[in-house]
Residue frames as qw, qx, qy, qz and C-alpha x, y, z in Angstrom:
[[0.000, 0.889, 0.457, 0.000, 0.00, 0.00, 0.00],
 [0.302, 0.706, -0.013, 0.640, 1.15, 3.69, -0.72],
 [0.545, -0.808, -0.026, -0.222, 0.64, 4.47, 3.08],
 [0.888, -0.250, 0.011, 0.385, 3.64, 2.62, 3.68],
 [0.533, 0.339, 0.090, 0.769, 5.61, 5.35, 1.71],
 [0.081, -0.816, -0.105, -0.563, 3.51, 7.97, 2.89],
 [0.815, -0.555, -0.163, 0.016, 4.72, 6.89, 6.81],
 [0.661, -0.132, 0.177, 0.718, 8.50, 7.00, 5.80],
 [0.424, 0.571, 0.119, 0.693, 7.87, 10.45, 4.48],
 [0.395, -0.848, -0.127, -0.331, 6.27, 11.73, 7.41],
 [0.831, -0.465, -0.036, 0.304, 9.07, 10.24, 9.34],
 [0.494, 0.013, -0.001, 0.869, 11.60, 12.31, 7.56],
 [0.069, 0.567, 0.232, -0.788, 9.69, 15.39, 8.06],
 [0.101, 0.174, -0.370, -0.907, 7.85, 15.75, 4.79],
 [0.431, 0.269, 0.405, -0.760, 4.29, 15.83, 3.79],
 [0.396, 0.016, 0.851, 0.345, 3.47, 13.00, 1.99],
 [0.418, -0.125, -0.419, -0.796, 0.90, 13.60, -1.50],
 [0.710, -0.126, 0.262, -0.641, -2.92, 12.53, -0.15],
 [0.595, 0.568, -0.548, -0.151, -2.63, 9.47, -1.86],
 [0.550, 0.269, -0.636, 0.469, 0.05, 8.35, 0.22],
 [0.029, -0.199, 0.645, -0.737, -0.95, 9.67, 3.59],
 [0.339, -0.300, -0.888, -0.077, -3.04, 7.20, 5.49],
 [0.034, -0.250, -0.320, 0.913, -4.49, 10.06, 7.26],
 [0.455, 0.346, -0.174, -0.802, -6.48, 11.02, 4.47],
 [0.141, -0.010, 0.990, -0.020, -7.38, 7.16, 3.49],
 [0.359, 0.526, 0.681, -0.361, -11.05, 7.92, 3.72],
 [0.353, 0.769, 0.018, -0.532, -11.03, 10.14, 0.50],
 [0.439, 0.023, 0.889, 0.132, -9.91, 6.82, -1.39],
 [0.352, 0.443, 0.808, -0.164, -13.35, 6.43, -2.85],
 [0.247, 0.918, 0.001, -0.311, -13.70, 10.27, -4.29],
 [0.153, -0.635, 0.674, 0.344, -10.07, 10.20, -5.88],
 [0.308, -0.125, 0.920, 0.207, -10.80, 6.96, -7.64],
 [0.422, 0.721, 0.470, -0.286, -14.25, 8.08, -8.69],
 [0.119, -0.804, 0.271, 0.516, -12.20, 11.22, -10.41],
 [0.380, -0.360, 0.811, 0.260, -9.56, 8.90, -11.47],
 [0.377, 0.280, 0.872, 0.137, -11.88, 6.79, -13.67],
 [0.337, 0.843, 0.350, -0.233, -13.79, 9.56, -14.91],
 [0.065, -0.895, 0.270, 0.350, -11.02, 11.70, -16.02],
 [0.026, 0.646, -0.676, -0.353, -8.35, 9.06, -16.98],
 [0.432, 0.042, 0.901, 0.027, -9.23, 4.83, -16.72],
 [0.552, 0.716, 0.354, -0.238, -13.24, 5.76, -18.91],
 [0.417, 0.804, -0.041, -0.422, -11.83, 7.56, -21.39],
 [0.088, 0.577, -0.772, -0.254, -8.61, 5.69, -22.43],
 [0.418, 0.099, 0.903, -0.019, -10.81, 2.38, -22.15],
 [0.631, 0.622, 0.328, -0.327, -13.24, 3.70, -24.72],
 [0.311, 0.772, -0.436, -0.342, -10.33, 4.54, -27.30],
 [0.187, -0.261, 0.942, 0.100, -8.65, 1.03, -26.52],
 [0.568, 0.269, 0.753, -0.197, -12.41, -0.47, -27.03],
 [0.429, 0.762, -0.171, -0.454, -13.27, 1.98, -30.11],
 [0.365, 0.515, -0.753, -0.183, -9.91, 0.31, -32.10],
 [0.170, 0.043, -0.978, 0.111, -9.80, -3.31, -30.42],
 [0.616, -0.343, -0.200, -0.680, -13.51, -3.90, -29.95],
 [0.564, 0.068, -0.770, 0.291, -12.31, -7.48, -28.25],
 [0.288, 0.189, -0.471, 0.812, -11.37, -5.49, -25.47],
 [0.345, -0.454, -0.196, -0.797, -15.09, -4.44, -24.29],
 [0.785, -0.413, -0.453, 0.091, -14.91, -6.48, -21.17],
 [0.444, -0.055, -0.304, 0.841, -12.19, -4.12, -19.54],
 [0.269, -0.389, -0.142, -0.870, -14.71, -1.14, -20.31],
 [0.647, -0.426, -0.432, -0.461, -17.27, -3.34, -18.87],
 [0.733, -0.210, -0.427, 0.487, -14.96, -3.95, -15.55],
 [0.161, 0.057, -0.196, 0.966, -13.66, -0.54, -15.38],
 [0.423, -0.463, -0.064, -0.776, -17.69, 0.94, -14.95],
 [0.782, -0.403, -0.433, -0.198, -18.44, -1.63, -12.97],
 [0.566, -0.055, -0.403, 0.717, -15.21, -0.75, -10.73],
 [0.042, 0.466, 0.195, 0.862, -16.34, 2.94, -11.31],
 [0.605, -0.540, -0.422, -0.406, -20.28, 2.05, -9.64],
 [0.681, -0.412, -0.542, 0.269, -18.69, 0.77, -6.39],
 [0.468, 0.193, -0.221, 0.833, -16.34, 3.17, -6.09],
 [0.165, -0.372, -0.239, -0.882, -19.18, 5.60, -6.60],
 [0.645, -0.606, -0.459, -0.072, -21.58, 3.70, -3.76],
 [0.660, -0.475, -0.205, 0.545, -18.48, 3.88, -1.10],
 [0.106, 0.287, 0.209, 0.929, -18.32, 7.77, -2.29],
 [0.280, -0.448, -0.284, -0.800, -21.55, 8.46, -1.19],
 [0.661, -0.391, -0.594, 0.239, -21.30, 6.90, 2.21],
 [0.500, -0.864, 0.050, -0.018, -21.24, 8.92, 5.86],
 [0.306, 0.818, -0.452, 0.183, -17.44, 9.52, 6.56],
 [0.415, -0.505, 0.712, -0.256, -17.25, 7.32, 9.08],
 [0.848, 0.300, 0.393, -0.189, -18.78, 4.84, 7.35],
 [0.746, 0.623, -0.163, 0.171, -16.53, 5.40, 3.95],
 [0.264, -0.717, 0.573, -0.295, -13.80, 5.49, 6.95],
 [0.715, -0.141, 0.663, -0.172, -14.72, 1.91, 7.81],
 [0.917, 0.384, 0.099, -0.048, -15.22, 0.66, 4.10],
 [0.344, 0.813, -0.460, 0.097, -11.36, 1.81, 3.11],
 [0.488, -0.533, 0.604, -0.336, -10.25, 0.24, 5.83],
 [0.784, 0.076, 0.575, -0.223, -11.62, -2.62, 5.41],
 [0.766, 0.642, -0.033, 0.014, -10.89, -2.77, 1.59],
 [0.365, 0.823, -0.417, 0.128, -7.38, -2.25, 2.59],
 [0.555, -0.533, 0.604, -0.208, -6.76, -4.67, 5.09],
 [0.751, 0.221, 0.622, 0.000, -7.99, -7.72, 2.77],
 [0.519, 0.713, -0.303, -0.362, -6.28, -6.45, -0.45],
 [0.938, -0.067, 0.121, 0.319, -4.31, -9.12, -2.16],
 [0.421, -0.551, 0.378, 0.613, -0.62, -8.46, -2.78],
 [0.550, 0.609, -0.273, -0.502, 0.21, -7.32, -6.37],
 [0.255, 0.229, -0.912, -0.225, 2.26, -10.58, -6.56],
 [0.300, 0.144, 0.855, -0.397, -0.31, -12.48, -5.44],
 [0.473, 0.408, 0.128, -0.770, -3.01, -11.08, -7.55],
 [0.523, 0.276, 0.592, 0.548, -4.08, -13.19, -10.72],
 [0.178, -0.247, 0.265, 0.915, -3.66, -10.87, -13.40],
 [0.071, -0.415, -0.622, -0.660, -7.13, -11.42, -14.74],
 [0.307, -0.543, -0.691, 0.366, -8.57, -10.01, -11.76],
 [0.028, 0.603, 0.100, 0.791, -9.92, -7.11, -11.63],
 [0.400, -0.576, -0.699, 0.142, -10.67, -5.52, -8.22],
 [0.088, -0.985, -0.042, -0.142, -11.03, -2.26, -6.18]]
């Protein structure tokens, strides 16, 4: 997890990016909302547009998008507790299979 980096910056006196600073963890959900809107949506339509194949990543990435977008619209404590929880029970990246998609 990025927290890990964001910890070792705070430790040398610097202010890690939000991101990084498990402090700010809860705002996860908004950022990734963003994220997908802005960059993941738009570069999956162009990949789907040319490689039509490919319409199952689109169809992952909105469906990543939706959740994101539920655990967005939670109480703060509450989108406090889902992060959490989504971060405790990630898998490692080695660990992941690579067709997986997840939050």
């Amino acid at each position: 997890m990025l927290a890990f980096q964001g910890d070792e910056e705070k430790q040398q006196g610097l202010k890690p990016v939000q991101l990084m600073d498990r402090d700010l963890s809860h705002l996860l959900p908004d950022d990734q909302v963003g994220f997908y809107k802005a960059i993941c949506l738009p570069c999956f339509e162009v990949v789907v547009r040319a490689i039509p194949t490919q319409h199952p990543m689109l169809e992952q990435a909105l469906k990543n998008m939706a959740k994101w977008s539920e655990l967005a619209a939670l109480s703060l404590e509450e989108k406090k507790e889902a992060v959490s929880e989504i971060l405790r029970h990630r898998p490692s990246a080695a660990s992941q299979n690579s067709s997986t998609v997840s939050l």
